[in-house]
C-alpha positions as CSV (number, residue, x, y, z in Angstrom):
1,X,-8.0,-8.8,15.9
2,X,-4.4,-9.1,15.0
3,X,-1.7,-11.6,14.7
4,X,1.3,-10.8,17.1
5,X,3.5,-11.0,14.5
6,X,1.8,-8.1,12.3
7,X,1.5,-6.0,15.6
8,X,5.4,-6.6,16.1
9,X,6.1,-5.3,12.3
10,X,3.7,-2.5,13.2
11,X,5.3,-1.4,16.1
12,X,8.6,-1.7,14.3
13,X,7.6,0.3,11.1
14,X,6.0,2.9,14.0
15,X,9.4,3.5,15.5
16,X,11.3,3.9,12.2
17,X,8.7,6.5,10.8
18,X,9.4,8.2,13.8
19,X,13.1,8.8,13.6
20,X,14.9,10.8,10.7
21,X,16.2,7.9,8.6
22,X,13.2,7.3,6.5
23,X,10.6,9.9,5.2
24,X,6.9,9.2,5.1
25,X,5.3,11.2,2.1
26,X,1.6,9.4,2.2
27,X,-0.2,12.1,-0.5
28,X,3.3,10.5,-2.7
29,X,1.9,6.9,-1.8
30,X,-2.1,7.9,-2.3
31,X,-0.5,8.9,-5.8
32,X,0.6,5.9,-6.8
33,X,-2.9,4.0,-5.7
34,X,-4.9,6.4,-7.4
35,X,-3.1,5.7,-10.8
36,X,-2.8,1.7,-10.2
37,X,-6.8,1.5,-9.8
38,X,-7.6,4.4,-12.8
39,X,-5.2,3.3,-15.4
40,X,-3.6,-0.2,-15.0
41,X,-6.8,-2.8,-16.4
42,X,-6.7,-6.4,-16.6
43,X,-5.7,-8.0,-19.1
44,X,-6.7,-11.6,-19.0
45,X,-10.3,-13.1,-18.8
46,X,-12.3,-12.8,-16.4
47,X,-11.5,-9.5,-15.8
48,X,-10.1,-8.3,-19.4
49,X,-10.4,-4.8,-19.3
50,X,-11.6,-3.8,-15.8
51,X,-9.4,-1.6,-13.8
52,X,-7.3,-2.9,-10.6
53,X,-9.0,-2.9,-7.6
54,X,-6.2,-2.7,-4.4
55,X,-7.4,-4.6,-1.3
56,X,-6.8,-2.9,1.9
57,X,-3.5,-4.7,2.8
58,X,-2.2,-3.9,-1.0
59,X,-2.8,-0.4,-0.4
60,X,-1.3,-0.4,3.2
61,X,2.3,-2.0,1.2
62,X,2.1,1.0,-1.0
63,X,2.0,3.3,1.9
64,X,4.5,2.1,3.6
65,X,7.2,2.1,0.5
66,X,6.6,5.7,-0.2
């Protein structure tokens, strides 16, 4: 289930993808995931060391910038 405010932005960013203002390049975004979670670590405790893990909604930002 969604908030109606997150279906409104949806529905918004929808309709822009769709026109020719903006361009959606998602293997560009999948790029920039893939190297956050191999090669940017922690660097304070508990975590010192281990890699970035993205939640789903930090991932779904990325997408949507590139």
């Amino acid at each position: 289930m969604v908030g109606q405010e997150l279906t409104t932005v949806l529905k918004q960013l929808i309709h822009d993808l769709q026109g020719e203002r903006y361009r959606y390049d998602i293997k560009r975004a999948h790029r920039r995931i893939a190297f956050i979670e191999r090669f940017c670590k922690h660097t304070k405790s508990p975590f010192h060391g281990k890699p970035f893990l993205l939640e789903l909604w930090e991932k779904a930002f990325i997408e949507v910038v590139y």
